[in-house]
N, C-alpha and C positions, 0 to 999 in steps of 0.2 A: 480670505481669512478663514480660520480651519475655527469652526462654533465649537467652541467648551460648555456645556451644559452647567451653570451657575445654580447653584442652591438658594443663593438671592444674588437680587440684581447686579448685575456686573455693567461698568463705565467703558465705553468705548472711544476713541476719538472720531472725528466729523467724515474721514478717508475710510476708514475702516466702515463703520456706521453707514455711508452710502452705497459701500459696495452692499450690502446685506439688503436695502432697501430695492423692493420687486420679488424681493425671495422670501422677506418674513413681516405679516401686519405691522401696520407704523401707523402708531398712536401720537395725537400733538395733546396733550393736557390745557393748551393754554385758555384763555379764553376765547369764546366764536367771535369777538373783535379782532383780536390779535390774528386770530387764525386767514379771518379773512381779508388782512392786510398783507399777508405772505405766508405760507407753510411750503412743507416739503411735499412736494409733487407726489397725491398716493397717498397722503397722510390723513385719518381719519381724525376727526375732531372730538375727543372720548372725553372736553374737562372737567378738572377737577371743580373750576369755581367760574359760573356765566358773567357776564360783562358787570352788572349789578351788583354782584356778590364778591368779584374782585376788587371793586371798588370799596365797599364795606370793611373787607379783611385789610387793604392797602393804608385805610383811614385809620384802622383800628391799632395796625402798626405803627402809625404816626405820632399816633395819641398817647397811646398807653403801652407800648413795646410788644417784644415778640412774642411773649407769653399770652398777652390778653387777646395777641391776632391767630395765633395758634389755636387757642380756645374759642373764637371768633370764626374761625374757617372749621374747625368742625361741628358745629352748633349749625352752619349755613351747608355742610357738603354730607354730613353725616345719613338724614334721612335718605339720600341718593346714592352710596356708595353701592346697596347690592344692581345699581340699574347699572353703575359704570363697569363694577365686576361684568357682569353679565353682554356688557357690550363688546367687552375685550376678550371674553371667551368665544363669544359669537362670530369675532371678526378671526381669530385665529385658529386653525383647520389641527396645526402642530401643539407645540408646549410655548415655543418660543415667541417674543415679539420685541418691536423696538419701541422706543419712550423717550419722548422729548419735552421740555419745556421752553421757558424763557433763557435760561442760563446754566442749567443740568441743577437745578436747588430743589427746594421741597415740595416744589407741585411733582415734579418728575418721582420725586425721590417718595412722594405717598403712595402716588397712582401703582408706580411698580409694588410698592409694598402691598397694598391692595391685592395686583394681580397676583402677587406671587401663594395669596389666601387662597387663589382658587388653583391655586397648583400651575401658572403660568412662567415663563423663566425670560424676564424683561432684560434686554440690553436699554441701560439710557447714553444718551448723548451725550460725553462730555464737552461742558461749556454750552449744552442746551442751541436751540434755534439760533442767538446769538453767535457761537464758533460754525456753525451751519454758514448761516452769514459771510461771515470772513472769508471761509473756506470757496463759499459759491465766487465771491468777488475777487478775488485773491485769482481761482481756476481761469476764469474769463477776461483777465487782465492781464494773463501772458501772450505777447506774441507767437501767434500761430501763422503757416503761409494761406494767407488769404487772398482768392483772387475775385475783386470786387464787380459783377455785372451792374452798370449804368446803362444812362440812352432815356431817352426823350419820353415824355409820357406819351402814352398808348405806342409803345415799341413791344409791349409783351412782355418785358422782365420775366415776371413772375412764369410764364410758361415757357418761356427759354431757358429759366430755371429748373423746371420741372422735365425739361426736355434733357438736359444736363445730367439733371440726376438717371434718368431712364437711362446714359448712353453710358452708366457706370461713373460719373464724377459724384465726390462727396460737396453736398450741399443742405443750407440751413435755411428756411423760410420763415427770415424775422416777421415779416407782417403776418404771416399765418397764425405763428405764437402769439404776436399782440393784437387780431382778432382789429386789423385796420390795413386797408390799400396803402395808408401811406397820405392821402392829400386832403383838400377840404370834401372830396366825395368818399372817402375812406373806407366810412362807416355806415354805408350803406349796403346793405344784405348781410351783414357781421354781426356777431354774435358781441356780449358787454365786453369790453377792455379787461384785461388785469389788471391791477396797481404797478407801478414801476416795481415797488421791491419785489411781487411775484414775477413780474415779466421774467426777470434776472432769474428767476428761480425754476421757471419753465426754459430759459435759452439753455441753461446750465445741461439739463437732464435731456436734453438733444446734445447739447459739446459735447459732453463727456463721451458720448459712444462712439464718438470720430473719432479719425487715424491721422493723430499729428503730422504726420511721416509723411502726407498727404496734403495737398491744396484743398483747399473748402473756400466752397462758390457761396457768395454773398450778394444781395440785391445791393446797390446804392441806396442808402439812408439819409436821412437827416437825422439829427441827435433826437426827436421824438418823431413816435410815430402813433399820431392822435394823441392821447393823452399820455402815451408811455412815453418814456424817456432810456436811450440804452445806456447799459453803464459808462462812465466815462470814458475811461480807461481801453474797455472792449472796441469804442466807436472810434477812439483814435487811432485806434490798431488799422481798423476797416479805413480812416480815410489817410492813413500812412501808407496802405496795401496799393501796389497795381488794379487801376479799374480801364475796366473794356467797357468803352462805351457806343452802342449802336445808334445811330441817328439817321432819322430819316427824313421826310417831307411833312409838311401838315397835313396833304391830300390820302398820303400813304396810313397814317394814326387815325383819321380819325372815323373809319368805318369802325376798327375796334373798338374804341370809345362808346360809340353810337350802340353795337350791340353788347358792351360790358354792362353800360348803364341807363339806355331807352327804357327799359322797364319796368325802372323803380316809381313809383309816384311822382308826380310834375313836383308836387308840393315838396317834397325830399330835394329834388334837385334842385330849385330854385331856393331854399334854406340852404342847400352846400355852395349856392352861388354867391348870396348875401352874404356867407363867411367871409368870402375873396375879396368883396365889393371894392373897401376904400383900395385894395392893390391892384384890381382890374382900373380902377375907375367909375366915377357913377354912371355913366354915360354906357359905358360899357357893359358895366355890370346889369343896365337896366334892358340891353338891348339883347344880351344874356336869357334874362329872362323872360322877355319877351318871345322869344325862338321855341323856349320852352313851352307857353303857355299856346303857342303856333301849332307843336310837332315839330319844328323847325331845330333835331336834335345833333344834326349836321353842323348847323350853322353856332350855335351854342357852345359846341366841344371845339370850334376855331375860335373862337374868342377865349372863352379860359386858355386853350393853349396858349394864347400871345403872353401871360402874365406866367404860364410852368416853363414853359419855354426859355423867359427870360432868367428865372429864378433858378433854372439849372445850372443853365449857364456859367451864371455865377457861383455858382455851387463848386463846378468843375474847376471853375480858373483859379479858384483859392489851393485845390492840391498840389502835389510838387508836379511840374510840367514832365518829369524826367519818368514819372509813373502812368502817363495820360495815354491811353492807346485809343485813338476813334477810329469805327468800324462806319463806313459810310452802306446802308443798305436801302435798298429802291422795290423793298416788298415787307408785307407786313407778316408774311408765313412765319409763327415760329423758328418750323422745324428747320425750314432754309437758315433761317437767322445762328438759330443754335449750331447749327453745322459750320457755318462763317466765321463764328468765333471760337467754334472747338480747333477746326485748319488754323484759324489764326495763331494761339495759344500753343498750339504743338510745334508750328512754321518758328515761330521766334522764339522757344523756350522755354514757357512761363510755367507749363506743367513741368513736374519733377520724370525725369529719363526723356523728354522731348526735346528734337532741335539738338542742334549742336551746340549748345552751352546756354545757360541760364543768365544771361547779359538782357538786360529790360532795353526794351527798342523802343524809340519815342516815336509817336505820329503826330504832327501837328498840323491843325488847318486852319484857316484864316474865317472870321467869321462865322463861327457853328453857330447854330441856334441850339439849345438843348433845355430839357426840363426835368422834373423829378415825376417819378412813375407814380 
């Protein structure tokens, strides 16, 4: 979109608006609550009125209309206005910046006026965070070709993923963005979660710079990961998709295991075992933790597998059987693995110019064990 230099603020819509966004400061006006319930990836927190004082103007509107909240928001924003000028000048290098609120209305609509006192030339958002919103849910609710990697926990997903990406395929690392492995030991060496609605807001600003045109490799999920949750809509896409799933033995998993997660504190682990408890079993679970409190961290990562194992499982059998391709492997190397499924995937078709025709090949085995990574 080619920038028109505006003498005051000029409305953009949500398409427009994001492309600009990386190239020109992006202001959120709203409150540091709101903010930090979900903002735009990038976006600095510059508002007009803090949690407190939003509250105060919103009451004031309720009470006495829009006139007396008007006069109410500048009596509370007024002594601060040269700190927010000065933040906005601070944060941008050029003239230009973007400006958002809750709905593109009068927080958006002062701030830019504001900036525009110091000689700044604000684009706002129309329809504010709100059409953002829409926009972000809307992009990640269309079907894209996705090819989903499954397989058993401690099969290495995630670095057969990354192995993937290294050998030129496009790939997305949802647990990365939700700052969770995925199971009741998740969230150990991770950094805090997002909120669901920012998750969605960080996946978006990785989507978007993919090549539709193109397959994009995805881990196997469940509908949350730790406390996130993926959009609906996005997850059903992922368990509609083709998934490759690698399985292997218990003996083969679980040295990986042992060196992903021996390290973290006894007391961490045996807290992410107590989560599992009533679906290991007491018995189990106590024997779990007893291994733990041993070193015995071999024998521990075979007992939780008997409950991911089973819980894959059934994970898998609920998809269409017609999309189910399992890769049976008898080594826990990545890179081997990643190369097994890349021949596989080119052998039958699944990538786009590979194989002789993009016809989905079923493999079915009797009795898999399988779990979630």
């Amino acid at each position: 979109m080619e920038i028109i230099s505006p003498k005051v603020s000029k409305r953009i819509i949500a398409s427009d608006f994001l492309n600009l966004c990386g190239t020109l400061p992006l202001i959120d006006t709203r409150s540091p609550a709101e903010y930090m319930a979900g903002h735009i990836p990038g976006a600095i927190n510059n508002y007009l009125f803090d949690n407190s004082q939003r509250e105060s103007v919103g009451k004031t509107y309720k009470k006495s209309g829009r006139t007396e909240a008007v006069l109410e928001g500048l009596r509370l924003a007024g002594p601060e206005l040269n700190v927010k000028l000065n933040m906005a000048l601070k944060a941008s290098s050029g003239k230009q910046l973007l400006v958002y609120c809750w709905r593109g209305g009068m927080r958006s609509d002062s701030m830019a006026w504001l900036f525009t006192q110091g000689g700044l030339e604000p684009f706002i958002l129309e329809g504010g965070y709100k059409a953002y919103r829409n926009y972000v849910l809307g992009e990640l609710a269309v079907k894209r070709k996705m090819l989903i990697l499954g397989g058993m926990t401690g099969t290495g997903k995630t670095d057969i993923l990354k192995i993937l990406s290294e050998r030129g395929e496009q790939t997305a690392d949802l647990e990365q963005i939700a700052s969770h492995r995925g199971s009741a030991f998740g969230s150990l060496g991770q950094g805090s979660q997002p909120t669901t609605e920012h998750f969605a807001n960080l996946l978006y600003n990785v989507w978007r710079e993919l090549d539709f045109s193109k397959e994009i490799w995805l881990e196997d999920e469940s509908r949350n990961i730790g406390t996130v949750f993926l959009p609906e809509l996005f997850w059903q896409n992922m368990h509609d998709s083709p998934v490759i799933a690698v399985i292997s033995d218990i003996k083969t998993r679980v040295p990986r295991l042992v060196k992903d997660y021996s390290g973290f504190p006894r007391e961490e682990l045996i807290a992410s075992v107590q989560r599992i408890s009533k679906r290991l079993g007491g018995d189990r679970a106590a024997d779990a933790i007893k291994a733990i409190h041993a070193g015995d961290f071999s024998k521990a990562a075979e007992i939780t597998l008997s409950y991911y194992d089973k819980t894959y499982m059934y994970s898998l059998n609920r998809r269409d059987p017609s999309r189910i391709h399992v890769l049976k492997s008898e080594t826990g190397d990545a890179e081997r693995n990643a190369e097994m499924v890349l021949d596989y995937v080119r052998e039958k078709g699944l990538l786009s110019g590979s194989g002789v025709n993009q016809q989905i090949y079923l493999i079915r085995t009797t009795k898999v064990i399988g779990s979630r990574d």
